[in-house]
TORZAGU-406045 format. One record per residue (C-alpha): residue in three letters; z, y, x. Coordinates in steps of 0.05 Angstrom, whole numbers, always signed. Layout:
N
+---------+--------+--------+--------+
| residuo |     pz |     py |     px |
+---------+--------+--------+--------+
|     ALA |      Z |      Y |      X |
...
+---------+--------+--------+--------+
//
This chain:
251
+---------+--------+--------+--------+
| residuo |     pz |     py |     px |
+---------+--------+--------+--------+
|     UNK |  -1490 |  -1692 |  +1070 |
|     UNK |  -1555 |  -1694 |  +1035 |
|     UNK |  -1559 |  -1636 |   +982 |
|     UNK |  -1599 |  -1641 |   +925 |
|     UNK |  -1628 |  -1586 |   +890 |
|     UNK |  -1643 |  -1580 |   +808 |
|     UNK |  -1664 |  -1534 |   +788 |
|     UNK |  -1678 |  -1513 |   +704 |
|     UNK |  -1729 |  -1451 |   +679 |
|     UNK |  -1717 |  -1424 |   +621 |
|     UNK |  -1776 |  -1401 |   +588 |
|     UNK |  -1792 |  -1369 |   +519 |
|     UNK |  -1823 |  -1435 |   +514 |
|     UNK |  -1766 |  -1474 |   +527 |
|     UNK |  -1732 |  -1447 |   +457 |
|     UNK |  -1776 |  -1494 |   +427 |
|     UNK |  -1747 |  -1559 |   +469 |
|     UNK |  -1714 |  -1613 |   +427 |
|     UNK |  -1642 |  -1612 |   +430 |
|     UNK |  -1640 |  -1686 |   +461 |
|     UNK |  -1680 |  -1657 |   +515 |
|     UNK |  -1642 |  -1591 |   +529 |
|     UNK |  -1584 |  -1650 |   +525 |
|     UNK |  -1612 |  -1685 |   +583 |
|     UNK |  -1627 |  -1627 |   +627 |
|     UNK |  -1555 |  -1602 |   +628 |
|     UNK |  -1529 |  -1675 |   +645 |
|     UNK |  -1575 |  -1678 |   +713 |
|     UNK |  -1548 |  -1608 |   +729 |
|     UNK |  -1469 |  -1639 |   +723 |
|     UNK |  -1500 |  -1704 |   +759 |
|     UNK |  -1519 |  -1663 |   +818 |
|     UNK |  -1461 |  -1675 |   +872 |
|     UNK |  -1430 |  -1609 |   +903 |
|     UNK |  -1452 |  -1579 |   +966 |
|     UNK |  -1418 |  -1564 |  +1028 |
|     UNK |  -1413 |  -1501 |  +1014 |
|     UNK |  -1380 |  -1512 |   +937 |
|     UNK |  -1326 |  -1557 |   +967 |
|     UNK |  -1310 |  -1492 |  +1029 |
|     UNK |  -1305 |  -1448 |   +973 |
|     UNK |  -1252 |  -1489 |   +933 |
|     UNK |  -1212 |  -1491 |   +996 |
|     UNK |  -1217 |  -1422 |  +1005 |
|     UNK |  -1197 |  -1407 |   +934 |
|     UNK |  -1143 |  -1458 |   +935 |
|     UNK |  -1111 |  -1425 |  +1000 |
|     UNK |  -1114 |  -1363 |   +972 |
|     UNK |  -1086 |  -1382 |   +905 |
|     UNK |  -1029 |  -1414 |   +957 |
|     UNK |  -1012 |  -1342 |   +989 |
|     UNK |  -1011 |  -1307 |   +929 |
|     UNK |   -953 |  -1359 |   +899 |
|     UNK |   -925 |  -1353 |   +961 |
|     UNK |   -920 |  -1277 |   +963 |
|     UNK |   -891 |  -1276 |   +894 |
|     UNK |   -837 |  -1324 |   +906 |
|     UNK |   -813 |  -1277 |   +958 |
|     UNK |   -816 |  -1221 |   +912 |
|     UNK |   -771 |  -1258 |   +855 |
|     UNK |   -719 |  -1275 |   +907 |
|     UNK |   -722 |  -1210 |   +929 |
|     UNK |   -712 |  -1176 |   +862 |
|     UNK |   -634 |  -1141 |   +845 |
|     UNK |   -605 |  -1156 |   +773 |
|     UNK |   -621 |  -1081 |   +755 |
|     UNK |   -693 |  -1101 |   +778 |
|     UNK |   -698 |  -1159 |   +736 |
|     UNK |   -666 |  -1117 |   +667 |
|     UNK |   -719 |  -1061 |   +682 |
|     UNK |   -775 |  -1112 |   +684 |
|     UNK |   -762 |  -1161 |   +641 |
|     UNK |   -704 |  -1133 |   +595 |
|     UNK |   -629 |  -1151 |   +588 |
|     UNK |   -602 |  -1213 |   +556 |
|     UNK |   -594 |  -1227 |   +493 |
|     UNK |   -529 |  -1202 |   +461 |
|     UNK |   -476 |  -1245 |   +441 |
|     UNK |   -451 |  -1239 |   +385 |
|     UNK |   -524 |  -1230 |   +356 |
|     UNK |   -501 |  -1157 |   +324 |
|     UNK |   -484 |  -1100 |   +378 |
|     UNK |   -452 |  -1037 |   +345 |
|     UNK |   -523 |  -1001 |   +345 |
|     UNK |   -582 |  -1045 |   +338 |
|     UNK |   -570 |  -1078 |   +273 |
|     UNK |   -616 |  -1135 |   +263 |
|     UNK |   -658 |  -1143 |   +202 |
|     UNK |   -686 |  -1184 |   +155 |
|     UNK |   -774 |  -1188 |   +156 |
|     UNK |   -771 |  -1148 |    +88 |
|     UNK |   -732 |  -1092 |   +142 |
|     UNK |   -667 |  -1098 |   +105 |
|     UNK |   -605 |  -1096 |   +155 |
|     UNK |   -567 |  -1157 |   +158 |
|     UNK |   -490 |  -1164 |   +164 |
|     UNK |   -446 |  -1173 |   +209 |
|     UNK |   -422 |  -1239 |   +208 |
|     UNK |   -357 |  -1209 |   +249 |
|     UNK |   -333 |  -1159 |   +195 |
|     UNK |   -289 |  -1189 |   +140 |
|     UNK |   -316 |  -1221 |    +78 |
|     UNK |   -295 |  -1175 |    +14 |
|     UNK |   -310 |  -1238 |    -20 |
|     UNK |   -262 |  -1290 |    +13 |
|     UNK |   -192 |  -1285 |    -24 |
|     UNK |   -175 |  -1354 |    +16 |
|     UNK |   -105 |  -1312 |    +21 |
|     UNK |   -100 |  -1301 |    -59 |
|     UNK |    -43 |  -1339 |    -88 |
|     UNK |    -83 |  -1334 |   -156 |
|     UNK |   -156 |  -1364 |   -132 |
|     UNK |   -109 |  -1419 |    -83 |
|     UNK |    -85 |  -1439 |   -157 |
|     UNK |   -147 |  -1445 |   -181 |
|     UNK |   -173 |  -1485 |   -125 |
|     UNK |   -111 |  -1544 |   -131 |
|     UNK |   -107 |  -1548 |   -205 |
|     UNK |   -185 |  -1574 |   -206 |
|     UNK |   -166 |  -1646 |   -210 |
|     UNK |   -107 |  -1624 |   -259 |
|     UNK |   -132 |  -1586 |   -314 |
|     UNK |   -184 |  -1630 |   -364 |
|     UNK |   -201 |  -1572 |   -416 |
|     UNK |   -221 |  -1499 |   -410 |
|     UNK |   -151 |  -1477 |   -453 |
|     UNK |   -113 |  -1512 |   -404 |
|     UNK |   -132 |  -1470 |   -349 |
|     UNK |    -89 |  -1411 |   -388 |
|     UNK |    -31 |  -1462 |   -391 |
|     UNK |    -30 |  -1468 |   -324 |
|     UNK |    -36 |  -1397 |   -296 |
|     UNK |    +20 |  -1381 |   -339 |
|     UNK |    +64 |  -1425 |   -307 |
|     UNK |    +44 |  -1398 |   -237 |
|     UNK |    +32 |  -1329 |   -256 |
|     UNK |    +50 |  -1301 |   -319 |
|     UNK |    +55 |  -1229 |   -308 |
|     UNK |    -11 |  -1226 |   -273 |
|     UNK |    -64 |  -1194 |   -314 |
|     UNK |   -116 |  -1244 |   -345 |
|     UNK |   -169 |  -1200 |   -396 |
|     UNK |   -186 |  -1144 |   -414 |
|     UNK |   -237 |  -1121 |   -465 |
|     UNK |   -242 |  -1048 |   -484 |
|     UNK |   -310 |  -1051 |   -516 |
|     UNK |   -319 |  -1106 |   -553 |
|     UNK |   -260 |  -1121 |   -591 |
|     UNK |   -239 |  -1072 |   -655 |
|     UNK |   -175 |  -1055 |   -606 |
|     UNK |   -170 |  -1068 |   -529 |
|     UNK |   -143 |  -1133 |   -515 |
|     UNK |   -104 |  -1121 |   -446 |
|     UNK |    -59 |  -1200 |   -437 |
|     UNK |    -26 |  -1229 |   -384 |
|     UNK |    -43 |  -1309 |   -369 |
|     UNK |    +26 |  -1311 |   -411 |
|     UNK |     +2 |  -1268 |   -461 |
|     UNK |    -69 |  -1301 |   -468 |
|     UNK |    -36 |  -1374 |   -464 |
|     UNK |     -2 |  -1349 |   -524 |
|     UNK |    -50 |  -1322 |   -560 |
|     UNK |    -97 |  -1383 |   -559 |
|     UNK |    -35 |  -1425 |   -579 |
|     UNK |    -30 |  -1386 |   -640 |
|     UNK |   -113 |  -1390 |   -653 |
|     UNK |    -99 |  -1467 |   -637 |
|     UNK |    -49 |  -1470 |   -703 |
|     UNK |    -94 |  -1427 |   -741 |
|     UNK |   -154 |  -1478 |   -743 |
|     UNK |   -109 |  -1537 |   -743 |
|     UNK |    -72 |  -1511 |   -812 |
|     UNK |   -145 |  -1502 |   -836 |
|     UNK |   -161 |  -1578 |   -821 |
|     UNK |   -196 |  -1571 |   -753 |
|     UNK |   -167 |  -1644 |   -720 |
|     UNK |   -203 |  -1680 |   -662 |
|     UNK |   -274 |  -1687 |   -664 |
|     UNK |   -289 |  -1634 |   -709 |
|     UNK |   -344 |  -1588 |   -698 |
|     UNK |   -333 |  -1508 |   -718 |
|     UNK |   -394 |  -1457 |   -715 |
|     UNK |   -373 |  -1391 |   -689 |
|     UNK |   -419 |  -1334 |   -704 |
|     UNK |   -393 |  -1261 |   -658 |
|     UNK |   -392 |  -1236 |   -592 |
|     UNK |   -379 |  -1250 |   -516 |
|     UNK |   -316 |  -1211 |   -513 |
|     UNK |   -234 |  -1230 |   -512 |
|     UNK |   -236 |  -1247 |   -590 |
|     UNK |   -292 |  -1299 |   -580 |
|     UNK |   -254 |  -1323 |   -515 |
|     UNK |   -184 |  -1332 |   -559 |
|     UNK |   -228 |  -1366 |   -627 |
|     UNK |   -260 |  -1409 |   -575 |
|     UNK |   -203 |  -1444 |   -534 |
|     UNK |   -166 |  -1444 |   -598 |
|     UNK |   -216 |  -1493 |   -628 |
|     UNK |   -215 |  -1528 |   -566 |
|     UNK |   -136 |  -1534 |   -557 |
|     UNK |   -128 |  -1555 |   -635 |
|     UNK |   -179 |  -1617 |   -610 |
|     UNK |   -251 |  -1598 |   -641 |
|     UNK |   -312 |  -1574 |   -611 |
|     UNK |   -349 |  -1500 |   -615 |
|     UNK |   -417 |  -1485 |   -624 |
|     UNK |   -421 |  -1416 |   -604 |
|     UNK |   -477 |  -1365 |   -614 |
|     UNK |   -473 |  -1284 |   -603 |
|     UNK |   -484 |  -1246 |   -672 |
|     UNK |   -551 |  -1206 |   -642 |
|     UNK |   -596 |  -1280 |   -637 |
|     UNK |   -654 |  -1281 |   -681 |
|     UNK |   -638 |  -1302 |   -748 |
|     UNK |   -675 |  -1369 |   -744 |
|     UNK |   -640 |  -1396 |   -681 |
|     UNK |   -571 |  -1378 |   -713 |
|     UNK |   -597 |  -1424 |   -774 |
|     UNK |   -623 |  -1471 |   -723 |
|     UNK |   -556 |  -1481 |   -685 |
|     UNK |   -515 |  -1481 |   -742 |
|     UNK |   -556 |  -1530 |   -786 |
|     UNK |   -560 |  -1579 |   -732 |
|     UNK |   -485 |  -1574 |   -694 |
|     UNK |   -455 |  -1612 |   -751 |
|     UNK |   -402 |  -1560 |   -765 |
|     UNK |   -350 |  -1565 |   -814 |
|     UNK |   -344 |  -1487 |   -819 |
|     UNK |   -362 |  -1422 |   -788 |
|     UNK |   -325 |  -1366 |   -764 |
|     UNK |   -348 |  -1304 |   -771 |
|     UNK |   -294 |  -1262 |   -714 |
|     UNK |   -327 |  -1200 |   -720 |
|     UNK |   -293 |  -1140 |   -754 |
|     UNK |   -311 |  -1073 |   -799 |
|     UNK |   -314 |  -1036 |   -729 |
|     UNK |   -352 |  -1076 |   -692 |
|     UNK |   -406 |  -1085 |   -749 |
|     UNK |   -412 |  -1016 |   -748 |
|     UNK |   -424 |  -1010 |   -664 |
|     UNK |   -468 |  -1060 |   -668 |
|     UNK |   -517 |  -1025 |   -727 |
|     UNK |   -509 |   -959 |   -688 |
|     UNK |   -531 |   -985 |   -629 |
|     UNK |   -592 |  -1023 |   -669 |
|     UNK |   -613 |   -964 |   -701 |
|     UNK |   -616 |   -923 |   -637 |
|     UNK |   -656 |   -977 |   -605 |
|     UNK |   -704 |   -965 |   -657 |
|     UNK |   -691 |  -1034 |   -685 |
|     UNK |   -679 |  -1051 |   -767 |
+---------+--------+--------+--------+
//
């Protein structure tokens, strides 16, 4: 085999070539075909490269299960969360375990299995009361020891009643299907019972708590088409609610 030499000097001259020309020097240097002694080297390389794969093939065969655990680790656990090493989130907070019970599943409940098969049954919020009563009338439905001017502590018979009774109230006072009542006062078991009762009697609430600014009150009111407002709130309450305004710094 003929072998052909090229050879390229680098110079501090040669920092001034043209790149074209630097371009064409390194493409006769690839050109050049290998020697004899490139293509014993390769072979050399390659049989080495064949021992080496060899020799480490024996070694994995070789290796015990205890070897392999100390080298490369154990398996990965199954179920995901062992009793020590509780796995975490990237923020570092520890996740569940997807094995303990759910505090939150009350698929067993007799109260929240009601709830789930009278979906397609019930067609208004008041109903829902209705309903309970039948299945569970002793159970207890609300209480409210805050926000009321005395605790309200019903049953779903008790609260079925009581919105029956607010239902009558607004219909003797000419509430009829259709009609639209305002209701100015606060989220708590007397708005709850003024609310349904609107509803069962066949009109529609627009609701608002008393502590909204004074122009979206006038803005829901003037524009819900409402035959009349309710104000629910009583002497006590009016009084919590400017104590609690006047330690809040507020007028």
């Amino acid at each position: 085999m003929t072998q052909i030499h090229h050879s390229v000097y680098c110079t501090p001259s040669a920092m001034l070539f043209s790149k074209p020309f630097l371009g064409l020097c390194l493409m006769a240097v690839a050109a050049a075909p290998l020697t004899t002694n490139a293509f014993t080297t390769l072979s050399q390389h390659r049989s080495s490269l064949s021992r080496v794969r060899s020799v480490v093939n024996e070694d994995q065969q070789l290796l015990t299960e205890q070897e392999e655990e100390l080298l490369f680790g154990e398996d990965s656990p199954n179920p995901p969360f062992p009793g020590v090493h509780r796995t975490k989130d990237r923020f570092g907070n520890v996740l569940g375990d997807p094995r303990a019970p759910n505090p939150l599943d009350h698929a067993q409940d007799p109260l929240v299995n009601k709830l789930h098969t009278m979906r397609e049954m019930v067609d208004s919020c008041p109903q829902v009361w209705t309903e309970l009563a039948r299945h569970c009338p002793d159970l207890p439905a609300i209480l409210d020891e805050h926000l009321c001017d005395e605790t309200i502590d019903f049953t779903f018979q008790q609260m079925d009643q009581a919105v029956s009774k607010s239902a009558a109230v607004f219909a003797g006072l000419g509430v009829k299907q259709g009609t639209h009542v305002a209701v100015l006062g606060e989220n708590s078991a007397r708005w709850l019972l003024v609310d349904h009762g609107i509803q069962r009697a066949g009109g529609v609430s627009a609701v608002r708590g008393a502590d909204a600014p004074a122009d979206e009150l006038r803005y829901i009111y003037e524009h819900s088409d409402s035959a009349g407002i309710v104000a629910m709130q009583g002497p006590k309450l009016f009084r919590k609610l400017a104590s609690s305004a006047q330690a809040s710094g507020l007028p």
